[in-house]
C-alpha positions, -999 to 999 in steps of 0.1 A, spaced: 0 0 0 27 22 -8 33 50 -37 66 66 -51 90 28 -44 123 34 -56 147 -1 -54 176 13 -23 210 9 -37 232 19 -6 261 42 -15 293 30 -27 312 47 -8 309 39 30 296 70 50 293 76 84 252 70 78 247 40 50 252 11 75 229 26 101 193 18 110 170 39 126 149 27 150 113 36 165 110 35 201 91 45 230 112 51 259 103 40 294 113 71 311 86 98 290 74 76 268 84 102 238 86 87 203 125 90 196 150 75 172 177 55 179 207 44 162 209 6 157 246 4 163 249 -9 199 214 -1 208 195 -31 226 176 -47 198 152 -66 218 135 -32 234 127 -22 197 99 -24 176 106 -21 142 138 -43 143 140 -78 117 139 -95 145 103 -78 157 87 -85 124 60 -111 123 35 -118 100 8 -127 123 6 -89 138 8 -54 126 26 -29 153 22 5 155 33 37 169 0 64 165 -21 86 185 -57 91 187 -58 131 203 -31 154 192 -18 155 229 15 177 235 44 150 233 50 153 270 17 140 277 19 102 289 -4 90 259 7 113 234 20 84 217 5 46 217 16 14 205 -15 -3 186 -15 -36 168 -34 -33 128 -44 -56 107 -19 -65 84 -24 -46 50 -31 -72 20 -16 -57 -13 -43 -39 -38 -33 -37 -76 -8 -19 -86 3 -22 -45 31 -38 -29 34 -46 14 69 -31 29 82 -46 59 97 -15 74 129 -12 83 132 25 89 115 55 92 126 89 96 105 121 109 94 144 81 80 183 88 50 167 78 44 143 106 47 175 134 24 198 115 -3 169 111 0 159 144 0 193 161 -33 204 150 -47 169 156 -81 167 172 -95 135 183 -99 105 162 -119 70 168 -90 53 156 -55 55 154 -37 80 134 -3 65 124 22 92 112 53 82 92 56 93 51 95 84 45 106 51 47 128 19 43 120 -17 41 117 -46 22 88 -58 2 70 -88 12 38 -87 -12 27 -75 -47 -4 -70 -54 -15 -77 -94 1 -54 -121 28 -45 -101 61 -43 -125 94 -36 -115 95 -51 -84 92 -87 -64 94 -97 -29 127 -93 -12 137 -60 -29 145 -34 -4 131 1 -16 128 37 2 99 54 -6 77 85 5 42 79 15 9 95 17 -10 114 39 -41 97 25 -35 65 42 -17 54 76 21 63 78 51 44 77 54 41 118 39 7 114 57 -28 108 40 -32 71 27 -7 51 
């Protein structure tokens, strides 16, 4: 269920960023939705690592009131139905995800919603899925992509 797929070709050249991961996760102290780097982080308090990724369950990071980020629920961890590929759709297991200008503006004038709003337009992952009369791409490629605003965001385990 994702638009814009580019295949990821990491750079040739080793930089200081192309072997890292980024990493959702809430943190126990203030509960604030944070990045992390993947080298030597704790990969089993994650939830958006490989090793986190399931097919029988659809995590999510989201809100349901646009709370100030201090606020104890401004941020919640939900479980979705996993997404089934439409045509012309693929299913991304996602990897990473990054925070774009658009996720603070959506969320700061956020009222509240019946069910979750999941933020997250710009991310990286692998495709699991294809929906019919997709070309150009098969399971297993790994692709970064933008999303849209039109559908739930990339802070999710498959989109």
């Amino acid at each position: 269920m994702v638009h814009n797929l580019q295949i990821y070709q990491p750079p040739t050249v080793p930089t200081p960023y192309c072997s890292l991961q980024y990493l959702a996760h809430f943190t126990k102290k203030n509960r604030n939705f944070q990045l992390f780097v993947e080298k030597g982080y704790n990969h089993s308090r994650s939830l958006f690592t490989e090793r986190a990724i399931s097919m029988t369950q659809n995590l999510a990071i989201g809100f349901t009131e646009g709370l100030p980020i201090t606020a104890p629920n401004s941020l919640q961890q939900f479980t979705l139905p996993m997404p089934q590929p439409q045509s012309g759709e693929v299913i991304v297991a996602v990897a990473g995800v990054s925070v774009n200008p658009v996720d603070t503006k959506r969320r700061q004038v956020a009222g509240k919603h019946q069910t979750p709003q999941i933020q997250g337009y710009d991310a990286v992952g692998t495709i699991t899925q294809i929906g019919a009369n997709v070309t150009g791409f098969k399971p297993g490629d790994r692709v970064i992509y933008a999303g849209t605003t039109h559908r739930p965001g990339s802070n999710q385990q498959y989109q």
